[in-house]
C-alpha positions as CSV (number, residue, x, y, z in Angstrom):
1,X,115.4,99.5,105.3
2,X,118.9,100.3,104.3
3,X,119.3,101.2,100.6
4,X,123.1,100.7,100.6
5,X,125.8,99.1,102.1
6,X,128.3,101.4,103.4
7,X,131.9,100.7,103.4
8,X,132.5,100.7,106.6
9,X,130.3,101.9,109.9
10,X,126.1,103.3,109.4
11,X,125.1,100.4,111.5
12,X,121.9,100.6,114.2
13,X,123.2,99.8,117.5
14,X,121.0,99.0,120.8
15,X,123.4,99.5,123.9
16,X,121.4,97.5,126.2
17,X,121.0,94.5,124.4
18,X,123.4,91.9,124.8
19,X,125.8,94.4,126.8
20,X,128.1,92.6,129.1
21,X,131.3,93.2,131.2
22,X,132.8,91.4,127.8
23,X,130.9,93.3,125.3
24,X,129.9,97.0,127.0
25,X,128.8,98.0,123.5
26,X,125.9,95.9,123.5
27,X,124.3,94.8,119.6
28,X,125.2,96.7,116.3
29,X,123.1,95.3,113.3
30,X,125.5,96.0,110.4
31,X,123.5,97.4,107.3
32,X,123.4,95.6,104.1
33,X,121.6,97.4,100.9
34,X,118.0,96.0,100.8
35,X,117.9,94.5,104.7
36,X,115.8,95.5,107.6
37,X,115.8,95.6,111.2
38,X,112.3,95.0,113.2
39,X,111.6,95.1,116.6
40,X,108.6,95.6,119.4
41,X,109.5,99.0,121.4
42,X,106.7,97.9,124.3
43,X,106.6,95.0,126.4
44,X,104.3,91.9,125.2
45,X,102.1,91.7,128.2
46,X,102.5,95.4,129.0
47,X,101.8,97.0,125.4
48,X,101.6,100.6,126.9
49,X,104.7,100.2,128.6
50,X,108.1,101.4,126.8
51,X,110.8,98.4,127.0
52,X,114.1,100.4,127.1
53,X,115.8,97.7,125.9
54,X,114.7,98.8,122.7
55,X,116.4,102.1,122.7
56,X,118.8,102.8,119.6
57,X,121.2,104.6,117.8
58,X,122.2,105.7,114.3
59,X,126.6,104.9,113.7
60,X,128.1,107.0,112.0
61,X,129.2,106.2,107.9
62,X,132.7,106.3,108.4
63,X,133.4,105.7,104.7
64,X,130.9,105.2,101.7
65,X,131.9,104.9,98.1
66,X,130.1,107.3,96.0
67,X,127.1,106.3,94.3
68,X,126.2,107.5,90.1
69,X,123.4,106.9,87.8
């Protein structure tokens, strides 16, 4: 769950999803305070097998405004 929404970057992205000669980058799920991002890391009719597809990575905040209480 994201519990703020940076100004810019902090976003999960999976490399192998979606990736084409168009877009090499694959999926970045941008966060937004109070969202969530699911997903199955084994394949449905092979639940003890890892789907790579699935692997992921942190981004980078490349710019958050300060928070106060």
């Amino acid at each position: 769950m994201y519990l703020n929404t940076p100004e810019e970057g902090g976003g999960t992205r999976f490399p192998l999803v979606g990736r084409t000669a168009d877009n090499p980058d694959g999926v970045t799920i941008s966060p937004i305070k109070g969202s969530a991002v699911l997903w199955p890391s084994v394949y449905d009719d092979r639940p003890l097998h890892a789907d790579p597809r699935t692997n992921h990575e942190a981004m980078p905040v490349r710019h958050q405004q300060p928070c106060a209480i």
